[in-house]
C-alpha positions, 0 to 999 in steps of 0.5 A: 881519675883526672886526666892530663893528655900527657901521651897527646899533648906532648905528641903534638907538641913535638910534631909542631917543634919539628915542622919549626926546625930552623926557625930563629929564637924560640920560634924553634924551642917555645910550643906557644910561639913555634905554633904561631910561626908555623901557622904564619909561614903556612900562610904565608906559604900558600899566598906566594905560591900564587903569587909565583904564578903572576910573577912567572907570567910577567916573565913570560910577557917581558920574554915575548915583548923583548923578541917581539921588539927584535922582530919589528913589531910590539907585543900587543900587535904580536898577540892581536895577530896570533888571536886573528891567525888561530894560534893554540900556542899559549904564552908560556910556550911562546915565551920559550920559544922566544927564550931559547930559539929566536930563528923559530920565533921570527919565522911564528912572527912572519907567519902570523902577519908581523913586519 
């Protein structure tokens, strides 16, 4: 007897069409085209996730760079003199620092050598 993978196929079918809801045109209702636009996004997906990671450090850079310049000094000397201080404290945090309280950020600048 022939089989058909009628139960299988229409299983997978529907499991991509559903991962395809809102998709424009017949990416969302053809199984053909839906399956390639989800492969697509999927990688398209995982890229900008990486992506994302570099974008967030240059915000951090640009946060840092821009309260470094309120302080006197540039965001290259900054860094040099944190390395030579021993600072743990990373970008990110020092980004935050930067961001939401600038007092603490001047008294870090002054500690560490900046003008």
């Amino acid at each position: 007897m022939r089989t058909k993978t009628g139960k299988v196929r229409r299983k997978r079918h529907k499991k991509i069409l559903s991962k395809t809801k809102g998709y424009r045109m017949t990416k969302n209702r053809l199984f053909r085209v839906a399956h390639e636009a989800w492969m697509h996004a999927g990688q398209y997906a995982f890229n900008h996730r990486r992506r994302r990671k570099s974008q967030m450090k240059r915000v951090w850079v640009s946060r840092i760079s821009a309260a470094a310049k309120n302080n006197g000094t540039s965001y290259s000397e900054l860094m040099k003199n944190l390395k030579a201080f021993g600072s743990s404290i990373n970008t990110k945090m020092l980004s935050e620092v930067a961001f939401k309280t600038p007092e603490v950020f001047s008294s870090i600048v002054k500690q560490v050598g900046g003008k």
